[in-house]
N, C-alpha and C positions, 0 to 999 in steps of 0.2 A: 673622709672628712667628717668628724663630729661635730656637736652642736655641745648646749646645756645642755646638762647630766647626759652625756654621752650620746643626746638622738644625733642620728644619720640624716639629713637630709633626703627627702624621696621627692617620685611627682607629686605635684602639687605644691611643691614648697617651696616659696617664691624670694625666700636668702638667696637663695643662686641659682646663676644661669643652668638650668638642667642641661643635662648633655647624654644625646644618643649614640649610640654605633649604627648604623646601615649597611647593610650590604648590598653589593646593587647598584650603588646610590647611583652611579654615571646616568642610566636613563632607565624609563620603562617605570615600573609601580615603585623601584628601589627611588628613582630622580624624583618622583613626585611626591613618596611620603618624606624627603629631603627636606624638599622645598617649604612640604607643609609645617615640616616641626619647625623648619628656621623663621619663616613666618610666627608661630607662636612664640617665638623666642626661645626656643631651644638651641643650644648647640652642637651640629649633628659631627659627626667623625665618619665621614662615608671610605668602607671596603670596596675596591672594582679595579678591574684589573688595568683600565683609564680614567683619566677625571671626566672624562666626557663634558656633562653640560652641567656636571654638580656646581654651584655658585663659589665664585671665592671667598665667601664669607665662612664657608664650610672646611672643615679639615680632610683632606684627601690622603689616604694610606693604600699604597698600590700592593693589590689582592688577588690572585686567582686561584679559586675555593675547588677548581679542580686538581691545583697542585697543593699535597698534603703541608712541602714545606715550605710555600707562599703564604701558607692559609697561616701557619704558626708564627713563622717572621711578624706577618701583617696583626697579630695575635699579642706579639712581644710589643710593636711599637702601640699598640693601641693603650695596652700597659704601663709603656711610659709617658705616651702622652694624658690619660687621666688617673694620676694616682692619685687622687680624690673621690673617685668613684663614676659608673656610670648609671644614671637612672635609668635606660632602655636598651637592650638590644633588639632592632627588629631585621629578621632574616631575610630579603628581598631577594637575593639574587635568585634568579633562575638560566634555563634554557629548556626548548623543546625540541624531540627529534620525535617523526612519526615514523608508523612501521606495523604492517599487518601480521600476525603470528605465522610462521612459518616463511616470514622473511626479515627476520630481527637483525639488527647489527646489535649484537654484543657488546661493544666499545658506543656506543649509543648509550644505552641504559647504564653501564657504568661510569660514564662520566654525569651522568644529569645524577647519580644514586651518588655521588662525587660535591655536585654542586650542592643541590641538594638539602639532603640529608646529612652525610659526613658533615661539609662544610658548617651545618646547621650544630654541629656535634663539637667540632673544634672551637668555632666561636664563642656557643654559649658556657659551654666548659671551662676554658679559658680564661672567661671575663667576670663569670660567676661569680669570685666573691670581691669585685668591686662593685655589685649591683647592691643597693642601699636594701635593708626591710623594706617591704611596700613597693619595692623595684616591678620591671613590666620585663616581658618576655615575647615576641610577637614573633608568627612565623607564618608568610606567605604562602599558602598552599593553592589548592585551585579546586573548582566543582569537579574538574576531572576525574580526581579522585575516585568517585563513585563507581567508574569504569567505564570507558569511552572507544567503541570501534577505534582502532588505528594506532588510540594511544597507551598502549597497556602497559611500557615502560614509564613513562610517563606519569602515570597516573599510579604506578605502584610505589614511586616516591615521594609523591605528594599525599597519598593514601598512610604511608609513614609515618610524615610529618605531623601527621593529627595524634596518631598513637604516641609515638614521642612527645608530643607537647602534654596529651592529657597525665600520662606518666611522672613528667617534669611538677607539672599543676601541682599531684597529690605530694611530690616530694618539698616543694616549697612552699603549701600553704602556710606550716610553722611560721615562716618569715614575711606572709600576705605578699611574697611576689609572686605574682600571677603569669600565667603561660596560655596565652591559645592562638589560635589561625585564623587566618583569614582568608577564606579562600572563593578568590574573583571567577566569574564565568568569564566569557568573550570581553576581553579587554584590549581598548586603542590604542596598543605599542605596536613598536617596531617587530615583537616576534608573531604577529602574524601576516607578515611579507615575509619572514624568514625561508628559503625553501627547504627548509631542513624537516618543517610542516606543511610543504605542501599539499600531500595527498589527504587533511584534512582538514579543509577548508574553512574557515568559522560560520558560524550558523547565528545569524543575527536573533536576538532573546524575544521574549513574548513581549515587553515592551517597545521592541521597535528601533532599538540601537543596542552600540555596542556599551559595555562600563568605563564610565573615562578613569585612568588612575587617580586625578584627586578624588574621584568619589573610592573609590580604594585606601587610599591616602587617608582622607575623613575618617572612617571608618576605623583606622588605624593606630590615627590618634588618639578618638574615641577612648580604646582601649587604652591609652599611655597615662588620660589626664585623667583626674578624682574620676573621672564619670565611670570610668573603668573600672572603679575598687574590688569590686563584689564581682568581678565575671572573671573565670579562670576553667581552665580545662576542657573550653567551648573552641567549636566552629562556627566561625558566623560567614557563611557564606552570602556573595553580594554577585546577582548573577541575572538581573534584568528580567526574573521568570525564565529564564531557562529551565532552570529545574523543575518548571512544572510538566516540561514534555513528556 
C-alpha cells in the first residue's frame, strides 16, 4: 500500500488501521500482546494452533510452528489476507520442557528449537517484504537464556533468538525496520503449571511477584509504536530483578 510520492505507511501512521501478525496469540504473552495491540487500535492476525481466547475482533489463522508445512500454509494465508502490508510481526509462541544434562529428551529440544526459532524463521521470512520501511520485528525470548540449571534446551533457543534478531537488526537498518527481544523472567501463564517444567519450579523475582504478560505486553508495544524508532538489535529483558541473583 502506497501513499503520495510512493511513502508506505509504517507505525505510527495513523491513515490506517496498522495491522500485526502474532504468534501465540491463543494465550499466554502471545493473548496478551493481542489484546494490547487491539486495544490501541491495531489490527492483529493471530498464528496458534486454536483461537483459544484470541477476541473475535482479531483475525485467527490456524498454525502449528512445529509443523514446517502448517507454519508455511499459515504463511500463505497471512499473505492473502494483508496484501497491503504488515506493519509488525511479533514472535510469541513458545513451549517449555525441562531436563537435566544427561537425561535429555532429544524430541524435546527439537521441537521447542521448532517452535522457536525455525518457526521465528519461517514467519519472518515469509512476511518480510510486506513489512513497510520503518516496520517492527519483535521476538519473545526469555532471561533464561543466560543459562538456567534444568533448562539448557530451553534456553539454547531462546539464547538464539537474540543472535538472530541482532543479525536481522544490522540487515534491516537500511529500511529503519527494527528487530529485538523481549525477554520476560517468571511470568503468570499457564506454562508454569505445565508438567512438562516441572522439575523446575519458578522462583518468585526480587520484587516479590511474578511478571504479568500485559506488563510483557507493554513493553512490546513499546517497541511497535514511534517510541520504538531508535531501538533495534537490543534485549530488553523484564524480569522483576531476578537477574540480580
Amino acid at each position: 500500500m502506497t501513499g503520495p510520492e510512493g511513502h508506505r505507511p509504517g507505525p505510527g501512521d495513523d491513515r490506517r488501521t496498522r495491522r500485526a501478525v502474532v504468534t501465540g496469540a491463543s494465550s499466554g504473552i502471545g493473548l496478551a500482546v493481542a489484546e494490547d495491540l487491539l486495544a490501541g487500535g491495531w489490527h492483529v492476525i493471530g498464528l496458534s494452533r486454536s483461537r483459544g481466547a484470541l477476541p473475535a475482533s482479531a483475525t485467527w489463522v490456524p498454525c502449528d510452528l512445529a509443523d514446517q508445512a502448517s507454519a508455511a500454509r499459515a504463511v500463505r494465508d497471512v499473505r492473502e489476507l494483508s496484501a497491503q502490508g504488515v506493519d509488525a510481526v511479533v514472535h510469541a509462541a513458545g513451549l517449555q520442557h525441562t531436563g537435566r544434562v544427561g537425561e535429555l529428551a532429544p524430541g524435546h529440544g527439537e521441537r521447542m528449537w521448532a517452535v522457536h526459532v525455525r518457526g521465528a524463521e519461517l514467519v519472518v521470512d515469509g512476511l518480510l517484504d510486506l513489512v513497510p520501511d520503518g516496520g517492527r520485528v519483535v521476538l519473545v525470548g526469555s532471561r533464561t537464556m543466560v543459562g538456567v540449571p534444568g533448562k539448557s534446551q530451553y534456553a539454547a533457543t531462546k539464547a538464539a533468538l537474540a543472535a538472530m534478531a541482532r543479525a536481522w537488526a544490522g540487515e534491516l537498518a537500511p529500511r529503519r525496520v527494527t528487530v529485538n527481544v523481549v525477554a520476560p523472567g517468571p511470568t503468570r501463564t499457564a506454562m508454569l503449571d505445565d508438567p512438562n517444567r516441572a522439575t523446575v519450579p519458578p522462583v518468585v523475582p526480587a520484587l516479590g511477584r511474578l511478571v504479568e504478560p500485559a506488563e510483557v505486553a507493554a513493553l512490546t508495544r513499546f517497541l511497535l509504536e514511534p517510541s520504538g524508532a531508535m531501538i533495534t538489535g537490543q534485549t530488553l529483558v523484564i524480569c522483576g530483578g531476578a537477574s540480580l541473583a
